[in-house]
C-alpha positions in Angstrom: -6.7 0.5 -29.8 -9.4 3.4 -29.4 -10.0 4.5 -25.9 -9.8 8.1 -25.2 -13.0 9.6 -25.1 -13.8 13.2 -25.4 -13.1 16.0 -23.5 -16.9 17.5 -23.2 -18.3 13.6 -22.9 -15.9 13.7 -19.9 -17.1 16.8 -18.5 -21.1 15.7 -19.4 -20.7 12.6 -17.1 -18.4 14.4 -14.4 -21.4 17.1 -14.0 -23.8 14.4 -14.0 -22.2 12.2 -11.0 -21.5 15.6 -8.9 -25.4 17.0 -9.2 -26.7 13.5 -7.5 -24.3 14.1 -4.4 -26.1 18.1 -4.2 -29.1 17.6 -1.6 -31.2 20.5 -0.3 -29.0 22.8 -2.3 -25.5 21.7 -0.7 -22.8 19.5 -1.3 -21.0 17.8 1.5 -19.6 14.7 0.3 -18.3 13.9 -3.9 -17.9 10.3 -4.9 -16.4 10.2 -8.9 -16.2 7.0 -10.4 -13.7 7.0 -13.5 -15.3 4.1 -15.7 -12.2 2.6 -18.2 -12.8 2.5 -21.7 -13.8 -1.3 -23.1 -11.3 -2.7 -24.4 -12.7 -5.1 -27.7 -11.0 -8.0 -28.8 -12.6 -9.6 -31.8 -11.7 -12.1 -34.0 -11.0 -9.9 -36.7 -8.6 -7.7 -34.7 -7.6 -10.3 -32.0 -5.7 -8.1 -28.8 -2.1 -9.3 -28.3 -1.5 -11.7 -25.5 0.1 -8.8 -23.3 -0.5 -5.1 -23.4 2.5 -2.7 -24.4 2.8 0.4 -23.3 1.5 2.7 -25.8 -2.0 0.9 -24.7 -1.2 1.7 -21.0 -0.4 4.9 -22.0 -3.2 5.5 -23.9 -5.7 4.4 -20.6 -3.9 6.9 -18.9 -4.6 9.8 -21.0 -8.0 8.5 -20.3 -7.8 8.6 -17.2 -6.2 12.3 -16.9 -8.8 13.8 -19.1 -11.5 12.2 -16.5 -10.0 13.6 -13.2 -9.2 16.9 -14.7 -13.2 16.6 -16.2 -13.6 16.0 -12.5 -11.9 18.7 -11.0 -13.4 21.1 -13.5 -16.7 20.3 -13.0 -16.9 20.5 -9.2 -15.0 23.9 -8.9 -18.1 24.7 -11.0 -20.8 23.1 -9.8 -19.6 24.3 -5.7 -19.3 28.0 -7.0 -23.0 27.9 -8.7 -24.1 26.9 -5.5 -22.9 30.2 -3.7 -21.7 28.5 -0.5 -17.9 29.2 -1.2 -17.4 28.4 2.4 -18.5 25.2 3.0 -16.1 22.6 2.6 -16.4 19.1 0.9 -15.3 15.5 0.7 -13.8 14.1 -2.5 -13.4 10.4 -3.1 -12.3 9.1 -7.1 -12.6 5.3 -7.2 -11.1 4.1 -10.4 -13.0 1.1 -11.8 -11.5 -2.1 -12.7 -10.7 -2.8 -16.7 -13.6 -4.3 -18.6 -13.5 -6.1 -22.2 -15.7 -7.4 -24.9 -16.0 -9.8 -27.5 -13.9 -13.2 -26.6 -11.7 -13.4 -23.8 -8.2 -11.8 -23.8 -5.3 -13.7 -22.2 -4.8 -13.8 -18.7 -1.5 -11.5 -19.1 -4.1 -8.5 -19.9 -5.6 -9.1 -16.3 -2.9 -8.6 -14.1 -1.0 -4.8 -14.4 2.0 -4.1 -13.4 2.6 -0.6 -15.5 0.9 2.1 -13.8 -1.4 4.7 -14.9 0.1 8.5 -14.9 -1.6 12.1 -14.3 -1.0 13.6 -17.7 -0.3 17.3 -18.0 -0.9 17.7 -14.4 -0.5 21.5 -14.2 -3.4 21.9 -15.7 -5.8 20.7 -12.7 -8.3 23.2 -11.7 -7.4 24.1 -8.0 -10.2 23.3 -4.7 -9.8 25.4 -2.2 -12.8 24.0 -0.5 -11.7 20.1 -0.2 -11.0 19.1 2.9 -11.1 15.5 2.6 -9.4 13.7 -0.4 -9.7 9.8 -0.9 -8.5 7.7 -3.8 -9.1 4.1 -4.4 -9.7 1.5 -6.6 -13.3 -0.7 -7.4 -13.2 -4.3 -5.9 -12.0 -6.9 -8.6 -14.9 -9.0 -9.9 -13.0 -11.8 -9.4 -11.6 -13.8 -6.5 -8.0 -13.4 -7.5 -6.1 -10.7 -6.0 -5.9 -8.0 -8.1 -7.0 -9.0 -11.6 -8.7 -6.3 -13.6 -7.3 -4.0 -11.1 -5.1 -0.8 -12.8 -2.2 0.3 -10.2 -1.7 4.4 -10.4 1.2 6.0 -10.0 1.9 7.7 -6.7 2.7 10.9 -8.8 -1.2 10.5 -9.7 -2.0 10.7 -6.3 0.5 13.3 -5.3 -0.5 15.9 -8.0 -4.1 15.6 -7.5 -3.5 16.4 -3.8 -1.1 19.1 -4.5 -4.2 21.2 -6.4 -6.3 20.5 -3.2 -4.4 23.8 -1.3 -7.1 23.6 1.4 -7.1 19.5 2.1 -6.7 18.6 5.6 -7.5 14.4 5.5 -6.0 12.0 3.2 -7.0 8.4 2.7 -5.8 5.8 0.5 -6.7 2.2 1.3 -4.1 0.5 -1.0 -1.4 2.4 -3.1 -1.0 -0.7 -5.4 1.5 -2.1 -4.0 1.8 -5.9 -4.4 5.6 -7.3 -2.6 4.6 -11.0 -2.7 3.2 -13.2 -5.7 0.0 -14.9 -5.0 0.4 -18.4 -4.0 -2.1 -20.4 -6.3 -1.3 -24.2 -7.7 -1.4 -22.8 -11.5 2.2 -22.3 -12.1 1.1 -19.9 -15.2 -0.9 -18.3 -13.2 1.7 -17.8 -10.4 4.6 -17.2 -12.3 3.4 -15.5 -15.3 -0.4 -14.3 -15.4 -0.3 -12.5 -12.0 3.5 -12.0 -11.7 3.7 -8.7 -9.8 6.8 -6.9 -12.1 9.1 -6.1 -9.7 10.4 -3.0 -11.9 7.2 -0.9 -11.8 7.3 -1.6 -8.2 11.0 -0.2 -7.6 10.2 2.9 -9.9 6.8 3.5 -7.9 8.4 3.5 -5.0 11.7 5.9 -6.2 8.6 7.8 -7.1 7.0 8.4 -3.8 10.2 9.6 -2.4 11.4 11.9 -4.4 8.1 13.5 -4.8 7.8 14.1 -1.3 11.3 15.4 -1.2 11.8 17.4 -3.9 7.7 18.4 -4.8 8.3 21.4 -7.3 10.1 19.3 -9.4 8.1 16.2 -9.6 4.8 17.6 -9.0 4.4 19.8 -12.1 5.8 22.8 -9.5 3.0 22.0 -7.0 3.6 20.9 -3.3 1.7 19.0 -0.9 -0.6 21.4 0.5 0.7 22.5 4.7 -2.9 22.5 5.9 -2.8 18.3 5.7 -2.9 17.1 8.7 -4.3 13.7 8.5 -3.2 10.3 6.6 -4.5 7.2 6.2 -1.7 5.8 3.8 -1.6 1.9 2.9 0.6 0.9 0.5 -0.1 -2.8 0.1 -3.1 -4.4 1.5 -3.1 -7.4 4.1 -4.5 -11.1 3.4 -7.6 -12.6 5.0 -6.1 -16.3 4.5 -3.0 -16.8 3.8 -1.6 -16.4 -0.1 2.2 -16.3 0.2 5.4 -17.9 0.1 7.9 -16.8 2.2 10.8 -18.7 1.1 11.0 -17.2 -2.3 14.1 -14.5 -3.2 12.6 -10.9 -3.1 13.8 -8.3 -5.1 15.8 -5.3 -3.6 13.3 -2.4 -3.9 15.9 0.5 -2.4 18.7 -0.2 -4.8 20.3 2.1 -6.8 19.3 4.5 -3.5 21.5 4.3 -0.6 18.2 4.6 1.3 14.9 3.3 1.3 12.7 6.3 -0.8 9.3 4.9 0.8 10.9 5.4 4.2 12.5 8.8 3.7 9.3 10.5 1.7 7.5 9.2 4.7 9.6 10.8 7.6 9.4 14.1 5.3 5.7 13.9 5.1 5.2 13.2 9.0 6.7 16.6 10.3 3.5 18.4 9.4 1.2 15.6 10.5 -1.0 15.2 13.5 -2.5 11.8 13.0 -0.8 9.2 10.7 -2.0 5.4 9.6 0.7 3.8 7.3 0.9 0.5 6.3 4.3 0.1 4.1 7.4 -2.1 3.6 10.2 0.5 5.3 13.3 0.5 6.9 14.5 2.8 10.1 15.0 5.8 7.9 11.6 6.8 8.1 12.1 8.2 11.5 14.1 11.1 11.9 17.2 10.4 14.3 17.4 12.0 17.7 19.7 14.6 16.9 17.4 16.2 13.8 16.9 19.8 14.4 13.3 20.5 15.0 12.0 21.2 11.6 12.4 17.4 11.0 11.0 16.0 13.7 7.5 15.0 14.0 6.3 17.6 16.6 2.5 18.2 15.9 2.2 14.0 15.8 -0.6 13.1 18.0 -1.7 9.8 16.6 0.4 7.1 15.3 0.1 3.6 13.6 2.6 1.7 11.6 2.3 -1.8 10.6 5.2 -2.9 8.7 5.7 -6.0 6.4 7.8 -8.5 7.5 9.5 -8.1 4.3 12.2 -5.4 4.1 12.6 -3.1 0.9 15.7 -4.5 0.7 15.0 -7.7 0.2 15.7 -8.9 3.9 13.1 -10.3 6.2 12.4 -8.7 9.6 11.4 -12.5 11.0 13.1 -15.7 10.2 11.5 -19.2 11.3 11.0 -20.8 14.5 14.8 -22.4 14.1 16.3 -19.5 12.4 15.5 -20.5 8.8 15.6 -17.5 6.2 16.0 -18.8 2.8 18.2 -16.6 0.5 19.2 -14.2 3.0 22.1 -12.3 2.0 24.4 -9.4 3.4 23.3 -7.7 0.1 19.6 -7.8 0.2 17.6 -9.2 -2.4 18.2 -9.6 -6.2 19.3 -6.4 -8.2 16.1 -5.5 -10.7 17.5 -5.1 -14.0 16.1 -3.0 -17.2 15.5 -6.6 -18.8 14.2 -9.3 -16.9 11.6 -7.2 -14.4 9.9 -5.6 -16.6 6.5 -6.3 -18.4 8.0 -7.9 -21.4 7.0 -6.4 -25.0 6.1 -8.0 -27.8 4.5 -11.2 -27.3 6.6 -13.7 -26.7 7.0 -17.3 -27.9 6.7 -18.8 -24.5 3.5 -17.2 -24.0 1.1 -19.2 -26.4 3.0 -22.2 -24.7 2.1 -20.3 -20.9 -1.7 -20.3 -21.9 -1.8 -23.6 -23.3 -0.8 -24.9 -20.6 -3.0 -22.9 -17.7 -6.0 -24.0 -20.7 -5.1 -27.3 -20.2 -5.5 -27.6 -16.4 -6.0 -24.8 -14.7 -6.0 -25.6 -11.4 -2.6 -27.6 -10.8 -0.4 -29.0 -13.7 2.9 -29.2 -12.9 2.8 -27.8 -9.0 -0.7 -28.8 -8.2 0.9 -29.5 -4.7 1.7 -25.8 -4.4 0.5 -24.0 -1.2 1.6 -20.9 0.9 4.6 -21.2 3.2 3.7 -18.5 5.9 6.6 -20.2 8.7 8.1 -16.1 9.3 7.5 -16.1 13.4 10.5 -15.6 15.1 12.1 -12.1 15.1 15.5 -11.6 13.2 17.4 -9.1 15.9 19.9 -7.5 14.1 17.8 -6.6 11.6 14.4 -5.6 14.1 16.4 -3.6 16.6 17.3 -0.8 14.5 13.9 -0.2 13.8 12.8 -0.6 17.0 15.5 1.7 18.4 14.4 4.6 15.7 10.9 4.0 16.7 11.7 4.8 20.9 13.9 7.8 20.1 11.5 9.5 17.9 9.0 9.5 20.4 10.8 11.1 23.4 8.7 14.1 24.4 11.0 16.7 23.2 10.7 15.1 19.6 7.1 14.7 19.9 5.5 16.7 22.7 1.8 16.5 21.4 2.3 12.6 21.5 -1.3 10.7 22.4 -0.4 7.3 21.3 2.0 5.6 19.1 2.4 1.9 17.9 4.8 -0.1 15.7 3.3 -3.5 15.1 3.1 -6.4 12.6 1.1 -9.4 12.1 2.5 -12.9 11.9 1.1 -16.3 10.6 1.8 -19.8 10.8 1.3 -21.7 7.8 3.8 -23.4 7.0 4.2 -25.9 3.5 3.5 -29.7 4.3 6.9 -30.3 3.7 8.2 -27.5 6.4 5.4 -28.9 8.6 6.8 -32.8 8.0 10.3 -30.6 9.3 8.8 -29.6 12.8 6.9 -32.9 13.1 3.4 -30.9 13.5 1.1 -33.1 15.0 -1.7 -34.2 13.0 -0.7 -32.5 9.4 -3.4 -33.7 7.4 -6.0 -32.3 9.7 -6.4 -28.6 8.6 -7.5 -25.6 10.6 -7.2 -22.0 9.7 -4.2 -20.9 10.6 -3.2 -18.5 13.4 -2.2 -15.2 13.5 -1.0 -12.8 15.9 0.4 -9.6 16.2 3.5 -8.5 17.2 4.6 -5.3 18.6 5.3 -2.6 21.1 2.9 0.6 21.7 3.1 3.8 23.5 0.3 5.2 25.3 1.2 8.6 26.7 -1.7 8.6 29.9 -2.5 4.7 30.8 -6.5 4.8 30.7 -6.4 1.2 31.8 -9.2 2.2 35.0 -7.9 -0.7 36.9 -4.1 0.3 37.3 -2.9 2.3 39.6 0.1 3.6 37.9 -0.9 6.2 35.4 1.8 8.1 33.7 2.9 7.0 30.7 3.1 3.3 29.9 4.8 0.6 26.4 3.3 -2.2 26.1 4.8 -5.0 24.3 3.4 -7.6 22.6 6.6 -10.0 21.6 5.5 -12.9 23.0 8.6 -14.3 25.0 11.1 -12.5 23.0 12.8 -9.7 24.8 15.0 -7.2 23.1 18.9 -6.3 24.3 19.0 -4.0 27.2 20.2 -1.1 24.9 16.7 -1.1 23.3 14.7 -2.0 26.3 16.7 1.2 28.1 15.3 3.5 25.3 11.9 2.6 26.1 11.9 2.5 29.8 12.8 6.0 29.1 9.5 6.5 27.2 7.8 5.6 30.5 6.6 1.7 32.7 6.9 -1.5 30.7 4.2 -3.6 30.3 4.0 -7.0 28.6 1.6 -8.5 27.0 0.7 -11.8 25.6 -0.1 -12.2 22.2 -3.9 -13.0 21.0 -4.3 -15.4 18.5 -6.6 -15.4 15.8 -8.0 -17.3 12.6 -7.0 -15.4 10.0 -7.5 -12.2 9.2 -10.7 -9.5 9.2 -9.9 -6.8 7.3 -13.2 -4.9 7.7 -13.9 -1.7 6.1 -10.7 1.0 5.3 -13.2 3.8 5.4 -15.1 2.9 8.5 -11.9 1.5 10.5 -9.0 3.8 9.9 -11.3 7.2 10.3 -12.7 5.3 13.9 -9.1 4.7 14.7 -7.9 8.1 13.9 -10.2 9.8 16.0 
């Protein structure tokens, strides 16, 4: 399969996508789009039904050569303009896949195998970035994800670690996909779209370890002290809801004896003054009470963390309204083997079988009944304590003395399957409505600008509903400053708005 394009073509269309962003002789703002090679599938060299990793490999020296054609091309064209110190915004959106000729099989739209930064060391440093934003194209198509290529993190990472000047990071989604899509197509569901849960673990081991130990993973590079700023999302809410919540989950920290996401997180915080993370993690992200200063988050002024119900390990946060939590275990979730959750190569037998059968009907067949199960409203204490408890003593004011406002939340829905709904004897089952979501959470607002109280001072505010937690946590807290509770605001699912326009108005 012939992808790789050449070096100077690279560097030819890099040059050419930089000079229309130069107005009046300056350059404020960059926005590279790194177009995939086609990928042909003719009749007389038909594609296989999946893609095996020498192709994946192959799109991602493609890839390399086109950000380091990037980075070239803008150190030159900002020098030519003799304005060395004005400083720029960088965005690289990577486009989705594209193919010609007949139509490949549906395992070829859905990646789990991420792309890597080859020979990374090898990136032209940017002193004069300030801002650095990756992100992927929209898919074309209506399906989460499809066409979509995930990147590594260590892509991510290097590219920022040759930015020595950067101060703002934003990444809308770092590929991260934790729950199937619920459609009726069991091919589809369980085989098309099946989000690998290997490439996920490794990702995630990834991002860690990177963080923690930069000069080895990051080609000797580190990420730059003059950042300041994140806007890190790791997987990307729904509008309406898409998933089944009663399904086993994989364990995502195993073999680690702590979550990596978590603990490259918490390292990447103590230089931070504004962070927006959206991740699956676990209490280790903040750093305990007792952590010498170096590790604490002390220039944190801004803080949002919305975590996924789902734990890394497998674990949910929230059971349902009666305490249901199907396949919970002391354990966690399922151990991911070298075998069974990976991207399978060669083709298979079952998979002519697969596509038969999502040609033959593609919207039902076998589970044509299938719909999401969303029923996760009711918080599990024993496991949502410790994370609210690492939460209130990170934020005492010798920990974090620049504190403006902090806030842990998540975001439940109700829809539960018709058969969980015949369970609670909902009223009125066959006539729909969107369902509702709200959020729930507790946030920290260091001077209460509420004009109508006459408190002041520092003030939480918790949005639990009529949950309350166990003295021992509410004590940590009413240290923190005056309680406040809040009733939770219901909604028809979910706007997601812009990333871009949202997080940098929310940040500042």
């Amino acid at each position: 399969m012939a992808l790789l394009s050449s070096a100077p073509e690279l560097e030819v269309q890099a040059r050419a996508q930089i000079q229309e962003w130069i107005q009046g002789g300056e350059l404020r703002r960059v926005q590279y789009n790194v177009t995939l090679p086609t990928i042909v599938n003719s009749p007389t060299d038909p594609l296989s039904y999946r893609e095996i990793v020498a192709e994946t490999t192959a799109v991602s020296h493609h890839v390399s050569n086109s950000i380091r054609a990037f980075y070239k091309q803008l150190g030159l064209q900002h020098a030519g303009l003799g304005k060395p110190d004005d400083d720029i915004s960088a965005t690289i959106i990577i486009d989705t896949q594209s193919f010609e000729g007949d139509a490949p099989c549906n395992h070829r739209r859905f990646h789990s195998r991420r792309l890597s930064l080859h020979d990374a060391e090898t990136l032209q440093d940017l002193d004069f970035v300030s801002l650095f934003a990756l992100r992927s194209a929209p898919s074309r198509s209506a399906v989460e994800s499809q066409d979509m290529r995930p990147l590594s993190p260590l892509l991510l990472l290097n590219c920022l670690a040759h930015l020595p000047a950067v101060k703002e990071l934003y990444v809308p989604w770092l590929w991260e996909r934790p729950m199937p899509c619920t459609v009726p197509s069991e091919p589809m569901r369980e085989h098309h779209s099946r989000p690998w849960e290997g490439p996920l673990r490794d990702a995630r081991h990834e991002f860690g370890a990177a963080i923690l130990e930069p000069e080895k993973y990051l080609a000797g590079g580190r990420i730059p002290a003059t950042l300041t700023e994140v806007g890190l999302h790791f997987w990307t809410p729904c509008q309406i809801p898409k998933e089944d919540q009663s399904i086993p989950r994989p364990n995502l920290i195993y073999p680690a004896d702590h979550d990596p996401v978590s603990m490259g997180l918490r390292q990447l915080a103590t230089q931070l003054q504004v962070l927006d993370v959206r991740a699956l993690i676990t209490e280790d992200m903040f750093p305990p009470a007792t952590a010498p200063a170096e590790e604490q988050w002390v220039h944190m002024r801004r803080l949002q963390i919305e975590f996924h119900l789902l734990r890394p390990d497998g674990r949910w946060y929230f059971t349902g309204p009666r305490g249901e939590d199907p396949h919970d275990a002391d354990q966690g979730g399922f151990r991911i083997s070298n075998t069974g959750h990976y991207p399978p190569e060669p083709d298979r037998a079952e998979d002519k079988a697969t596509d038969e059968e999502w040609e033959g009907d593609r919207y039902g067949g076998s589970s044509s009944d299938y719909v999401p199960d969303m029923f996760r409203i009711e918080p599990c204490r024993e496991r949502i304590e410790p994370l609210l408890a690492a939460f209130a003593q990170a934020l005492s004011r010798k920990n974090m003395p620049a504190l403006e406002v902090a806030e842990l939340f998540a975001v439940l829905w109700w829809s539960p399957s018709e058969s969980r709904e015949e369970e609670y004897d909902v009223e009125d089952p066959d006539d729909w409505a969107p369902p509702d979501t709200h959020r729930w959470g507790v946030k920290y607002i260091a001077a209460d600008e509420d004009e109508s109280s006459n408190h002041g001072g520092p003030v939480v505010q918790w949005q639990v509903g009529e949950w309350r937690p166990s003295q021992r946590i509410l004590s940590l807290f009413e240290a923190l400053g005056r309680q406040e509770w809040r009733d939770f605001e219901y909604g028809h699912g979910r706007d997601l708005g812009s990333f871009d326009l949202t997080l940098q108005k929310r940040l500042h």
